[in-house]
FITI-851328 format. One line per 5 residues: number of its first residue (from 1); for each residue x, y, z of C-alpha. Coordinates in pm, 1 decimal. Layout:
NUM> X:Y:Z ~ ...
END
This chain:
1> 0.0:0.0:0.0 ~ 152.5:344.2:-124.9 ~ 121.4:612.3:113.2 ~ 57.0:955.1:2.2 ~ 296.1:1098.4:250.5
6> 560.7:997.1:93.3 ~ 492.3:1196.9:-201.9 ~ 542.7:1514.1:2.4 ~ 890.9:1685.0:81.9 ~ 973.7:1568.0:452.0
11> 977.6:1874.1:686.8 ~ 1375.7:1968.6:789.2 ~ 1450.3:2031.5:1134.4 ~ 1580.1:2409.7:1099.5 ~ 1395.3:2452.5:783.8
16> 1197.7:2761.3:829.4 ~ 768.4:2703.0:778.4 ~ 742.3:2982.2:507.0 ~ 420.6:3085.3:292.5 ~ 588.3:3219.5:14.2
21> 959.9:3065.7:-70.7 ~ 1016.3:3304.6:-378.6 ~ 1028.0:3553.8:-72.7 ~ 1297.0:3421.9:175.1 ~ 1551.2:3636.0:244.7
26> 1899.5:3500.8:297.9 ~ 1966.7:3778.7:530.5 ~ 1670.1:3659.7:756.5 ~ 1453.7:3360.0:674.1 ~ 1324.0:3422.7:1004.4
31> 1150.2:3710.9:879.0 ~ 927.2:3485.4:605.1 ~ 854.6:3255.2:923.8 ~ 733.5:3535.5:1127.1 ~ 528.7:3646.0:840.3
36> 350.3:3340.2:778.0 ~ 282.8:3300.1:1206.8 ~ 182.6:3642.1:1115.8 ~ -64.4:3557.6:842.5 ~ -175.9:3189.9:1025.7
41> -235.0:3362.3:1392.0 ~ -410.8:3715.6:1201.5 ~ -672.3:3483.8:1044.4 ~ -714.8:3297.4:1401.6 ~ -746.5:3608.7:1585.9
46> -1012.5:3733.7:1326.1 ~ -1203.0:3407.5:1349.3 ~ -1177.0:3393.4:1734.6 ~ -1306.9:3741.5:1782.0 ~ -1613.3:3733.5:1540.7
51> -1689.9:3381.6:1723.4 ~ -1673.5:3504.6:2035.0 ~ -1855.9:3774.3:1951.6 ~ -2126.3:3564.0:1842.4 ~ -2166.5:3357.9:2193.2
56> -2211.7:3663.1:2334.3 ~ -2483.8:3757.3:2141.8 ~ -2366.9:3982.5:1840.0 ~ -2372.3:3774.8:1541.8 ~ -2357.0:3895.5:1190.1
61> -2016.2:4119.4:1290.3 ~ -1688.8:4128.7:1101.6 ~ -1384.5:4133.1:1297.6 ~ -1295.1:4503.0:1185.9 ~ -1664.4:4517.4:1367.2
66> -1591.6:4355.2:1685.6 ~ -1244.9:4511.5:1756.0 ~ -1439.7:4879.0:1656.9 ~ -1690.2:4782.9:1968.1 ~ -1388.8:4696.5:2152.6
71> -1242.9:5011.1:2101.4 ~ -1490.7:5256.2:2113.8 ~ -1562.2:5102.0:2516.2 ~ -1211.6:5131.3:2553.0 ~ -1160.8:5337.4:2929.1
76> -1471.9:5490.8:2914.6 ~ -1472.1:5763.8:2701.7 ~ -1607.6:5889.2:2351.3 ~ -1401.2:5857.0:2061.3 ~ -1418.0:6032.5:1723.7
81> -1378.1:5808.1:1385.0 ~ -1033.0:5939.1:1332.2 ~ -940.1:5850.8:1684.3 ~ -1028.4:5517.1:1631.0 ~ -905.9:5457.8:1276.7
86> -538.7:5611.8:1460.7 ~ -508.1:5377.6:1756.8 ~ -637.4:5058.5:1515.2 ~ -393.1:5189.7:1269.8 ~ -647.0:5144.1:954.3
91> -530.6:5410.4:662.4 ~ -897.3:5412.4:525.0 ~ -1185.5:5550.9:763.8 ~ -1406.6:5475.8:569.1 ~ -1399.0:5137.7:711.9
96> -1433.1:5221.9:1012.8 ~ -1718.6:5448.1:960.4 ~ -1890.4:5129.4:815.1 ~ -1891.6:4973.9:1125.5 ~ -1980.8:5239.9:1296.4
101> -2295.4:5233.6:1116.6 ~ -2304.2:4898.4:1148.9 ~ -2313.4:4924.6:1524.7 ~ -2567.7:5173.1:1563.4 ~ -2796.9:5000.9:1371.8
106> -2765.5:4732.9:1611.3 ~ -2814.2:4995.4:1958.7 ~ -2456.2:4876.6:2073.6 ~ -2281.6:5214.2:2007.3 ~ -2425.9:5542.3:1989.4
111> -2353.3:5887.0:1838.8 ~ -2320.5:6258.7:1971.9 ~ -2271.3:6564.4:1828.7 ~ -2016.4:6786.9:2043.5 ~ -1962.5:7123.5:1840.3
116> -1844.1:6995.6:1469.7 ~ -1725.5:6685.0:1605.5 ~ -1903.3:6393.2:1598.7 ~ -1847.8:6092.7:1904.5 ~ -1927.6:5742.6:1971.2
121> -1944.9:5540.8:2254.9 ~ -2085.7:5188.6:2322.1 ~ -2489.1:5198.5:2493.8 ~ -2575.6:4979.6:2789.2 ~ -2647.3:4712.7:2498.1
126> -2317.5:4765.0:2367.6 ~ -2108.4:4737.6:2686.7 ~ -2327.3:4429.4:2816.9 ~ -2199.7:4229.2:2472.3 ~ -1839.9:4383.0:2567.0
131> -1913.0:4252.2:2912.4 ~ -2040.6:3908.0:2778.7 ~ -1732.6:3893.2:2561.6 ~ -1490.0:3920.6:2797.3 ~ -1653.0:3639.2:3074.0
136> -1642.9:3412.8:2748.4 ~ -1270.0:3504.8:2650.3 ~ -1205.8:3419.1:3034.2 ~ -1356.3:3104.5:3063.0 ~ -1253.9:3022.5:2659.5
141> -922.4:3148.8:2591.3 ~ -762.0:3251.4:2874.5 ~ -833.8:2960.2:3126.5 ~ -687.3:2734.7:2805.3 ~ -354.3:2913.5:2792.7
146> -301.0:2863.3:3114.3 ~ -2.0:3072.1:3178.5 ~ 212.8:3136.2:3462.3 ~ 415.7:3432.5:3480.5 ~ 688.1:3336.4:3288.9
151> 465.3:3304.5:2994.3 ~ 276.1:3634.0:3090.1 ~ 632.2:3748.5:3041.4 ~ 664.3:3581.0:2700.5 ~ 391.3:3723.5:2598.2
156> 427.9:4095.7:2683.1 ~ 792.7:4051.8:2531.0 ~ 624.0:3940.6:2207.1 ~ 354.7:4216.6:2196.8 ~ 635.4:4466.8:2240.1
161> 823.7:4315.6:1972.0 ~ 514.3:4306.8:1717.3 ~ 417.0:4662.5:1772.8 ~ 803.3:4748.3:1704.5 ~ 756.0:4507.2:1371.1
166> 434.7:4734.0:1311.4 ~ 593.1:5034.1:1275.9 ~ 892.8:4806.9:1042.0 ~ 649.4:4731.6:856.3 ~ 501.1:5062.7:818.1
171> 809.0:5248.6:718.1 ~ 860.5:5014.3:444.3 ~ 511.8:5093.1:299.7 ~ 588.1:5437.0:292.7 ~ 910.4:5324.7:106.7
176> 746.1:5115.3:-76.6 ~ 445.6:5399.8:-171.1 ~ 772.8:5583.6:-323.5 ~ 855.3:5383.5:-595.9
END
């Protein structure tokens, strides 16, 4: 009996897990393995958040959506479109403003007018689902990591060294816009 494993190329220990092997770099191969745990853990996130999301009792929401509601219940105060499209570092508001809209329509965010500005912040509807969210990414996510402090340490280490990567990254697309 012929297995169909065989057929494949055997994985190397050292052998970086790329996406793309036109792209790897032999200055840092590393780089096209963080990019695809980039790529493979962005789609995760996205799928985790709309799920969760959806157990506690928003359903229908992107993840742009979700992490909008997030944000605009974020410490408690009202934030302006362009204040949210700067922290989630999205170029196009118009995005955002979608799900803005989106929200509203569903009573989980609300707008006011303060002079020319216009401001959003979540309603009681809106922070219950934030509230809802957060028991089920307790009891989900974070009771299956499991982490002691050394990996709370891990952790913070790595989301220091992606939002240095971010702004890598976004240097290089204004480099990139230049050609």
């Amino acid at each position: 009996m012929t297995s169909n494993s065989s057929s494949r190329t055997p994985e190397v220990a050292g052998t970086p897990i790329v996406s793309s092997a036109h792209l790897v770099s032999p200055r840092s191969a590393e780089m096209s393995e963080f990019e695809f745990g980039l790529i493979v853990a962005g789609h995760a996130f996205q799928r985790w958040v709309v799920h969760c999301m959806s157990a506690a009792g928003l359903k229908d929401l992107t993840a742009l959506d979700v992490l909008v509601l997030h944000h605009v219940t974020h410490r408690a105060r009202d934030k302006r479109l362009a204040d949210v499209a700067f922290i989630m570092n999205v170029e196009d508001t118009h995005l955002i403003n979608y799900s803005l809209k989106k929200l509203q329509a569903l009573s989980v965010v609300a707008s006011r007018k303060n002079g020319k500005e216009v401001t959003y912040a979540p309603t009681p509807e809106g922070k219950a689902c934030v509230e809802r969210y957060r028991e089920i990414r307790e009891s989900c996510l974070i009771g299956a990591l499991q982490a002691d402090e050394r990996l709370n340490q891990d952790i913070g280490q790595l989301a220091r060294l992606l939002r240095v990567l971010s702004g890598l990254y976004d240097q290089a697309a204004r480099s990139a816009a230049s050609f």
